[in-house]
C-alpha positions as CSV (number, residue, x, y, z in Angstrom):
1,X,-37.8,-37.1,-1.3
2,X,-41.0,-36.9,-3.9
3,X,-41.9,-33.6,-4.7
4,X,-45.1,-34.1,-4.8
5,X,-45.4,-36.5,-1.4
6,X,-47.3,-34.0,0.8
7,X,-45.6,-33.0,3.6
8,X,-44.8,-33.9,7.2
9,X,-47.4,-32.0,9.2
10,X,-45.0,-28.9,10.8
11,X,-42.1,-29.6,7.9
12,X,-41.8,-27.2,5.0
13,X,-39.2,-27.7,1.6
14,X,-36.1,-25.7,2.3
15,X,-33.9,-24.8,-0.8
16,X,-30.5,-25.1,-0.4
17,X,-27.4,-22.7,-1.6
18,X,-24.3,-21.1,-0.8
19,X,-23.7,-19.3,2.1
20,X,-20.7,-17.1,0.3
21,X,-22.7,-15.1,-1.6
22,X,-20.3,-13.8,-4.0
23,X,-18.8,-17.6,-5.0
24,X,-23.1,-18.0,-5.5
25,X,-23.1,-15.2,-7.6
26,X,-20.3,-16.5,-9.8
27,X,-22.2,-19.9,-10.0
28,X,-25.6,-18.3,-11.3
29,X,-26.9,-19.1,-7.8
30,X,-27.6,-22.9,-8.0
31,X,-30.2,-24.6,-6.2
32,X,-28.1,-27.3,-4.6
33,X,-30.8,-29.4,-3.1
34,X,-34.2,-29.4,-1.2
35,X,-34.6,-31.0,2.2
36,X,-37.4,-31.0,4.1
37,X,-37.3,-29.6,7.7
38,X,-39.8,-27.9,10.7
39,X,-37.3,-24.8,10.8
40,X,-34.7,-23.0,9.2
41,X,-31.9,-24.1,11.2
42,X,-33.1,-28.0,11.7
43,X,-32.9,-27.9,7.6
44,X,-29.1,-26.5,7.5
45,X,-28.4,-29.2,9.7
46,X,-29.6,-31.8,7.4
47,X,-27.8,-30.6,4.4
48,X,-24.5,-30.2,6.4
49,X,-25.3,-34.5,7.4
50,X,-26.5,-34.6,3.3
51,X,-22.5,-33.4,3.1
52,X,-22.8,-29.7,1.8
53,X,-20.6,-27.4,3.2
54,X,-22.2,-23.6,4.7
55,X,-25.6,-24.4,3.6
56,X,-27.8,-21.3,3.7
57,X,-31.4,-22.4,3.5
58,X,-33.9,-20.5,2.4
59,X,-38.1,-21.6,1.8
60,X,-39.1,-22.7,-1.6
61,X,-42.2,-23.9,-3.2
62,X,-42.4,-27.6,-4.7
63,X,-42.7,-25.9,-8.2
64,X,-39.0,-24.2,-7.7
65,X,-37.3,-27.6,-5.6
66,X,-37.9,-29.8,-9.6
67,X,-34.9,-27.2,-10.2
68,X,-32.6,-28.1,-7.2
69,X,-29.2,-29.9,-8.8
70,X,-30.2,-33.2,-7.2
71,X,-32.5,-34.5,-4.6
72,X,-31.4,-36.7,-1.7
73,X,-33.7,-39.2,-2.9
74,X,-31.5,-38.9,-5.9
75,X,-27.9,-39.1,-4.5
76,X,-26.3,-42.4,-5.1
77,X,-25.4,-44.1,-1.4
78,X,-22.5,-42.4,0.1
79,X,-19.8,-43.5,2.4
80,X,-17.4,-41.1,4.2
81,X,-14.2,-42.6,4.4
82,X,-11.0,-42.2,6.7
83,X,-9.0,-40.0,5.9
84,X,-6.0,-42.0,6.2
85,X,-5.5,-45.4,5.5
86,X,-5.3,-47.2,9.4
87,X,-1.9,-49.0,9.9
88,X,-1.7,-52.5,10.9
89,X,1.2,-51.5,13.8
90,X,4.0,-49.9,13.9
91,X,7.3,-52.2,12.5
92,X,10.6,-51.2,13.3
């Protein structure tokens, strides 16, 4: 995402931070990324598929999402993994 693309007609940038506000507090309140989204709850949904856990999203301008930690355009390609390695069958 290009800050200065224009946006979707409808979307707006969402910042996104850390629902536990105390743990934000402690981190100086980062900016952990800026998605773009028609509502509040369709961009908490994106950062939770980006992989952020309790995102709390909030508006920002395009002047305030050049401060975000990193932008998904940004992110290197991830692949979730199991979470166990899968066994070929059970020997005995």
């Amino acid at each position: 995402m290009s800050t200065t693309a224009t946006l979707k007609p409808g979307n707006q940038l969402w910042g996104i931070y850390y629902t536990d506000r105390e743990y934000a507090r402690e981190m100086g309140d980062p900016l952990r990324t800026v998605v773009e989204a028609p509502t509040k709850l369709a961009a908490e949904e994106t950062a939770t598929r980006l992989g952020f856990n309790d995102p709390w999203a909030h508006p920002v301008t395009a002047e305030q999402a050049q401060q975000a930690h990193w932008l998904p355009e940004n992110r290197p390609a991830h692949r979730q993994g199991l979470a166990h390695k899968p066994t070929r069958g059970v020997r005995v």
